[in-house]
MDTraj code that builds the backbone (N, CA, C; nanometers):
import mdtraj as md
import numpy as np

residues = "UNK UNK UNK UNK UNK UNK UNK UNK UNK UNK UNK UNK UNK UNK UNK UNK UNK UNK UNK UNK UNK UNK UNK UNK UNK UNK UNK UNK UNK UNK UNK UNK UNK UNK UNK UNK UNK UNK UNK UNK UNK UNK UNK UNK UNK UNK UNK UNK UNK UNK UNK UNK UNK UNK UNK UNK UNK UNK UNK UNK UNK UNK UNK UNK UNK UNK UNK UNK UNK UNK UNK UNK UNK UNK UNK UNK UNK UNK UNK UNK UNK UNK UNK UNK UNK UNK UNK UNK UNK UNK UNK UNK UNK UNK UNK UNK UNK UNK UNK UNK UNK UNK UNK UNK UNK UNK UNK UNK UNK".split()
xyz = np.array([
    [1.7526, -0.0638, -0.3804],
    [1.6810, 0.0460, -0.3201],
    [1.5358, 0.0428, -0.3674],
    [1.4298, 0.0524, -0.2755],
    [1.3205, 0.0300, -0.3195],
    [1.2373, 0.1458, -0.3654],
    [1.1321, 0.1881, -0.4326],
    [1.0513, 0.2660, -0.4894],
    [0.9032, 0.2313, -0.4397],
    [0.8502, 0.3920, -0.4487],
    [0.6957, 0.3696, -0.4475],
    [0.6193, 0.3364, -0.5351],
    [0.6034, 0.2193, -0.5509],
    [0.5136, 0.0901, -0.6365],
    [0.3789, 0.1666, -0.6793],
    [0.3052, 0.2342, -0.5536],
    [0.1974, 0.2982, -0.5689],
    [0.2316, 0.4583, -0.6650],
    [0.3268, 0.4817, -0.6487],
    [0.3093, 0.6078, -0.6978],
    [0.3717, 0.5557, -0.8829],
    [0.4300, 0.4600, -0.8710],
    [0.4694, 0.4129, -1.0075],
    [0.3406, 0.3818, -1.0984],
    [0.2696, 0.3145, -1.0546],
    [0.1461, 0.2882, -1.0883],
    [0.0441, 0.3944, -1.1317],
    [0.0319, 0.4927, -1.0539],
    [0.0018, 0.6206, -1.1099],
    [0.0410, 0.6713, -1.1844],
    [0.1540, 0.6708, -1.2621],
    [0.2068, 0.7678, -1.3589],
    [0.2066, 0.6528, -1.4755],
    [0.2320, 0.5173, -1.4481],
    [0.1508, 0.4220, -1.5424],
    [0.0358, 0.4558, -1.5978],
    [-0.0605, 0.4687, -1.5053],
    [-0.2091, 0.5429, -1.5519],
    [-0.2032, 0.6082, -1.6319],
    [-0.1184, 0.7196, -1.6045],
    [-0.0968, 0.8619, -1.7005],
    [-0.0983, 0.8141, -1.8738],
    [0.0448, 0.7271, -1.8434],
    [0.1126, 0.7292, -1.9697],
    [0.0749, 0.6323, -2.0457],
    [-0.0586, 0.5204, -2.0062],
    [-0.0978, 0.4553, -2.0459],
    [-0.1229, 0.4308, -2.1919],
    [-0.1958, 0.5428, -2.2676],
    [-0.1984, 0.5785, -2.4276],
    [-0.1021, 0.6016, -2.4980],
    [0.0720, 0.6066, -2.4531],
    [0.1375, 0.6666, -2.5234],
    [0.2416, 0.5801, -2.5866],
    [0.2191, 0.5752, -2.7011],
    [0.3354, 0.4226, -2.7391],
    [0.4229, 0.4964, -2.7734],
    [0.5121, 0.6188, -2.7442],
    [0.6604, 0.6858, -2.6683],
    [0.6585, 0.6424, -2.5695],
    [0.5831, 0.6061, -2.4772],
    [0.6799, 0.6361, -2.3252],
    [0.7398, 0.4849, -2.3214],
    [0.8182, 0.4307, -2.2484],
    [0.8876, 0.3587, -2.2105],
    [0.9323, 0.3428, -2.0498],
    [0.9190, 0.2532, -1.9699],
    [0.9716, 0.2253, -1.8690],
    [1.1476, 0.1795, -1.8731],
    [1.2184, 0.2243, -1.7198],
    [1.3686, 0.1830, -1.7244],
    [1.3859, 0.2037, -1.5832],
    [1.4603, 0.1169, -1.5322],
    [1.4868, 0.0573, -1.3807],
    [1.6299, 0.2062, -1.4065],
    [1.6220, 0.2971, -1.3232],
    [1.7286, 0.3789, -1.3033],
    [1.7405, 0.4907, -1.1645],
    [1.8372, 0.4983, -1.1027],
    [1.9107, 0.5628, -1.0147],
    [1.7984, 0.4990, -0.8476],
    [1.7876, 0.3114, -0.8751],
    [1.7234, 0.2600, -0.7932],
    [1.6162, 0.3150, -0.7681],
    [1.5159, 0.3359, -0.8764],
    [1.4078, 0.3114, -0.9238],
    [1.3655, 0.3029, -1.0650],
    [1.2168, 0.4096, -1.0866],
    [1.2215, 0.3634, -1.2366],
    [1.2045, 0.4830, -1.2923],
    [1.2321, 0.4861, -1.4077],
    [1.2326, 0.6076, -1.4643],
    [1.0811, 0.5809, -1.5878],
    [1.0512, 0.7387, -1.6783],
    [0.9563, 0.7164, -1.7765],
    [1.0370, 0.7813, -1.8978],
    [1.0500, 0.7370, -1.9968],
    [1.1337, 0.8063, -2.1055],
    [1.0512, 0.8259, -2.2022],
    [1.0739, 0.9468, -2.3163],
    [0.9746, 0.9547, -2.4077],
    [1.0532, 0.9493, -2.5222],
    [1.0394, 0.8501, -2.6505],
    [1.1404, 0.8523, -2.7187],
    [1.2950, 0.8211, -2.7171],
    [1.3018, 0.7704, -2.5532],
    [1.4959, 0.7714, -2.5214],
    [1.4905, 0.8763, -2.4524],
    [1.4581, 0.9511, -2.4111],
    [1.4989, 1.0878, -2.3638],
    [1.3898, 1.0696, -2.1747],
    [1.4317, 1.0897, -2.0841],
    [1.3813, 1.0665, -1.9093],
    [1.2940, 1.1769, -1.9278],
    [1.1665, 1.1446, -1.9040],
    [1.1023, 1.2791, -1.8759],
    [0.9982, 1.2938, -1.7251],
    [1.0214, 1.1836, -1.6602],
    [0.9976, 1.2014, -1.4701],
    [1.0324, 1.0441, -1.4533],
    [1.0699, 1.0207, -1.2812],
    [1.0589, 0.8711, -1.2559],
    [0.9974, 0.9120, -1.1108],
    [1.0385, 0.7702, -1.0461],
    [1.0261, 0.7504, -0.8696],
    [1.1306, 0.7253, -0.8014],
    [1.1706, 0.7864, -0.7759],
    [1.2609, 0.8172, -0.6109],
    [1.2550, 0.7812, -0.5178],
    [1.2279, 0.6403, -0.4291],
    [1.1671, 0.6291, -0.2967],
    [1.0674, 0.6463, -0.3119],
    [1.0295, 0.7489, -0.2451],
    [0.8471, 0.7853, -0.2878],
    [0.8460, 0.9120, -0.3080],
    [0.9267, 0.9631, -0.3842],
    [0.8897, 1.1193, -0.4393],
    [0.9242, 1.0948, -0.5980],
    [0.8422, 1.1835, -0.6768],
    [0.9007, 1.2257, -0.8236],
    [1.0143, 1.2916, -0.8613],
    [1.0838, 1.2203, -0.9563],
    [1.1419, 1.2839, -1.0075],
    [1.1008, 1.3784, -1.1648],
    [1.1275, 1.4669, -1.1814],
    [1.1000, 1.5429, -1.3122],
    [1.1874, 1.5792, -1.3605],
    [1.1939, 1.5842, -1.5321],
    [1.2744, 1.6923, -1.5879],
    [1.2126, 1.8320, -1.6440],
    [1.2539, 1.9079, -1.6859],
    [1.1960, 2.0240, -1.6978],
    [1.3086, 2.1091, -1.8140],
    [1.2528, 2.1597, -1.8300],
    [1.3503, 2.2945, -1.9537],
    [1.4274, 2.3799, -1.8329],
    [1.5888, 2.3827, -1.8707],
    [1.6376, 2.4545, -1.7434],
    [1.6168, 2.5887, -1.7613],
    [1.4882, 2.6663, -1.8273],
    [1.4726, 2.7992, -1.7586],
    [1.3643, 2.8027, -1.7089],
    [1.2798, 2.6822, -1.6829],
    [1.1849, 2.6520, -1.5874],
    [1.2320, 2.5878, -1.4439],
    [1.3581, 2.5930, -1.4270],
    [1.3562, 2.4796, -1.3011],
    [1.3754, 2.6249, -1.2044],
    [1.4416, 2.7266, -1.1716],
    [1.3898, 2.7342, -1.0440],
    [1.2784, 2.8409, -1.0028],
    [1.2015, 2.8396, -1.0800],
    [1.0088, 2.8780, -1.1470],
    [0.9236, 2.7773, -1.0470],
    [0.9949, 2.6489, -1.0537],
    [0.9370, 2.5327, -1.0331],
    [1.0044, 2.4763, -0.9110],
    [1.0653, 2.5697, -0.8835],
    [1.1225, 2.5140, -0.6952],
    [1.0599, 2.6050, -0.6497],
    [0.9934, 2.6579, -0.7058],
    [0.9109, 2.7832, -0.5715],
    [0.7657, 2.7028, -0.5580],
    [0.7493, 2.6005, -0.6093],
    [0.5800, 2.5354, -0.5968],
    [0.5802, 2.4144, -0.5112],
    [0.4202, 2.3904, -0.4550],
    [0.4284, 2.3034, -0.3081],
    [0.5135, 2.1888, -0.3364],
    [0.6453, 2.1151, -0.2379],
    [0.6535, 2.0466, -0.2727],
    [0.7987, 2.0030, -0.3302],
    [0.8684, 2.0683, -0.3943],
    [0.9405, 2.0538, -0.5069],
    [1.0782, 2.1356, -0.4393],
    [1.1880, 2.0659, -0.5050],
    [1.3211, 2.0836, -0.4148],
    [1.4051, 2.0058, -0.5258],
    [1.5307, 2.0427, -0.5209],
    [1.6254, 2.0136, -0.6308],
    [1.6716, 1.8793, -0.6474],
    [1.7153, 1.8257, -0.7202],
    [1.7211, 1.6678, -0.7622],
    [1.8787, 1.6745, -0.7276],
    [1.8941, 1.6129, -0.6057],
    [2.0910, 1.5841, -0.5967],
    [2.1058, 1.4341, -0.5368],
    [2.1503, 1.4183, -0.6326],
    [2.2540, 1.2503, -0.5755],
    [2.3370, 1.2379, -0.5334],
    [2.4429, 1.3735, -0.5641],
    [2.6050, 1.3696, -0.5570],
    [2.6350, 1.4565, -0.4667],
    [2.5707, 1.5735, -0.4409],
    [2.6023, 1.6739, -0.3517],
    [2.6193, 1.8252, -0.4740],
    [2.5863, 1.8017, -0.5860],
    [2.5599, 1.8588, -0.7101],
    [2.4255, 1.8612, -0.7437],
    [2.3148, 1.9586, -0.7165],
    [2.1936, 1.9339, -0.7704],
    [2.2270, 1.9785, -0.9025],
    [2.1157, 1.8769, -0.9737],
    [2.0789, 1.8530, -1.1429],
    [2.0072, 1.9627, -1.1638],
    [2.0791, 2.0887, -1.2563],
    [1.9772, 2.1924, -1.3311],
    [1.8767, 2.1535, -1.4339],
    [1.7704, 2.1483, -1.4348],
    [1.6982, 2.0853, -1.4428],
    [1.5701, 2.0217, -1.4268],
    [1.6641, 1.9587, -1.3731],
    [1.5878, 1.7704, -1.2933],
    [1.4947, 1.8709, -1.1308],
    [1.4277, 1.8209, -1.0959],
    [1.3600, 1.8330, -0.9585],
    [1.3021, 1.7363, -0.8810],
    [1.2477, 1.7262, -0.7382],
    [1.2064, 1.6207, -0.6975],
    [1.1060, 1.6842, -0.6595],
    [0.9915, 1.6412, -0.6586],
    [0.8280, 1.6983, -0.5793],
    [0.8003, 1.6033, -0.4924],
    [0.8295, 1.5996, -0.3258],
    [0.7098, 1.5452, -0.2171],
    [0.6053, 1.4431, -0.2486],
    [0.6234, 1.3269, -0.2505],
    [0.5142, 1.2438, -0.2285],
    [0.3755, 1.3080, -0.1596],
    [0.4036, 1.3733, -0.0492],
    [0.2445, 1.4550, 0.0231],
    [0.2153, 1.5760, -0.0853],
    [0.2707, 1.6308, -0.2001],
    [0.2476, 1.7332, -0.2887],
    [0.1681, 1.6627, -0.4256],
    [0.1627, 1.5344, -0.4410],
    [0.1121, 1.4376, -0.5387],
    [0.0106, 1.3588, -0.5044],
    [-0.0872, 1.4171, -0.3631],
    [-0.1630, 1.3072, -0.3315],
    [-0.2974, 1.2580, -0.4550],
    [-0.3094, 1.4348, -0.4619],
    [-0.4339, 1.4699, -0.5900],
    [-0.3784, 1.3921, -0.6985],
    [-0.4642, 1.3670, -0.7862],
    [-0.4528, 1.3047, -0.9099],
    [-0.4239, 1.4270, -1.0013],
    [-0.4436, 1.5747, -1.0239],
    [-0.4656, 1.6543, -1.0774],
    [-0.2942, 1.6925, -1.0716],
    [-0.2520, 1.6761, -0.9539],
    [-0.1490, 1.7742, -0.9596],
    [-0.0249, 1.6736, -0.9989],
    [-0.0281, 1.5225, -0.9424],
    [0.0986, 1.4683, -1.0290],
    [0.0169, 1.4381, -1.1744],
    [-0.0489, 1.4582, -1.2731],
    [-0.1152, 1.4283, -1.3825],
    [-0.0645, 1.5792, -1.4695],
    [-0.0246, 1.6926, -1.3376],
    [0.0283, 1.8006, -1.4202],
    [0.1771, 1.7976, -1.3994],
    [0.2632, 1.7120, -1.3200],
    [0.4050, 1.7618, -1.3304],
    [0.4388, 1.6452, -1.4061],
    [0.3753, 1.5209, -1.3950],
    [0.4176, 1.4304, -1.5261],
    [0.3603, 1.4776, -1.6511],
    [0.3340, 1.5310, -1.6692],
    [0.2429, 1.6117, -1.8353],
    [0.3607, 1.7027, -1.8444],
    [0.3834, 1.7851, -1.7416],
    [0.5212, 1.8950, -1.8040],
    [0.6754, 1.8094, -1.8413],
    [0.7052, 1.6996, -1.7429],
    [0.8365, 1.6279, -1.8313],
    [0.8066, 1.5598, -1.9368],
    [0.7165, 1.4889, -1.9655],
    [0.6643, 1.4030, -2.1065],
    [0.6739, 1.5085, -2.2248],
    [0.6374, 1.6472, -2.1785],
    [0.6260, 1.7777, -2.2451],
    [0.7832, 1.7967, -2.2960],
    [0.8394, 1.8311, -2.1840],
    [1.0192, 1.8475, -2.2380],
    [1.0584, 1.7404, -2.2850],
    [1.0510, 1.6092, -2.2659],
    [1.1357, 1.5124, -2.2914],
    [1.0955, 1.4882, -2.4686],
    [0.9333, 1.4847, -2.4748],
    [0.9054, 1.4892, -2.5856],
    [0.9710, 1.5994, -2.7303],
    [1.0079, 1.7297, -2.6576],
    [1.0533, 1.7979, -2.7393],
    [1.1981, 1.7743, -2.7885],
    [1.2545, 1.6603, -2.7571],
    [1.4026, 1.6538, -2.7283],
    [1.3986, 1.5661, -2.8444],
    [1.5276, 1.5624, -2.9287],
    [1.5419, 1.4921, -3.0425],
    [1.5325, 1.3236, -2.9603],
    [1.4877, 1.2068, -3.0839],
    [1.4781, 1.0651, -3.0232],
    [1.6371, 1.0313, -3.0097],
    [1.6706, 0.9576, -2.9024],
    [1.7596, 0.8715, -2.8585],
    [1.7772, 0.7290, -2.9396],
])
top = md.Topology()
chain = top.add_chain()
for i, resn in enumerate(residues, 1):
    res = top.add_residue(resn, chain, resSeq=i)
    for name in ("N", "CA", "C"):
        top.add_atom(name, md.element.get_by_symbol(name[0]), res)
traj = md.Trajectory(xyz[None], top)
């Protein structure tokens, strides 16, 4: 299953300074981990995020953003944000800053 290369690349940018983050080929694409712990990937061409679950549905009310389901079970949690909601640099530079944020707080893996 393929991924947006371009939007991977962008969040590369991001995480460029951070010798936590880590790349990982997962749920047919790639994920960003901080320490062992997922804290956003790419989906096709939308983001995935994690989030603190008393932020996630805070964070389904913003442009864009809709629940993370694979199974027919959305992930409390997890969210997906719109590729057209990430065109700005500002705004995926802030929903990858909030999972690097949770994932970072999470004991290392």
């Amino acid at each position: 299953m393929a991924y947006d290369e371009g939007l991977a690349t962008r969040i590369r940018d991001i995480v460029a300074d951070r010798l936590d983050v880590a790349e990982k080929r997962m749920f047919g694409g790639i994920a960003f981990l901080v320490n062992g712990n997922m804290a956003c990937g790419v989906h096709h061409d939308d983001l995935m995020v994690r989030l603190p679950a008393d932020e996630h549905e805070a964070a389904l009310g913003e442009p864009g953003a809709r629940p993370f389901d694979m199974t027919g079970r959305p992930m409390k949690g997890w969210l997906v944000v719109d590729a057209a909601a990430l065109a700005e640099d500002d705004d995926l530079r802030r929903w990858v800053g909030r999972g690097l944020d949770f994932a970072g707080s999470l004991p290392p893996k």
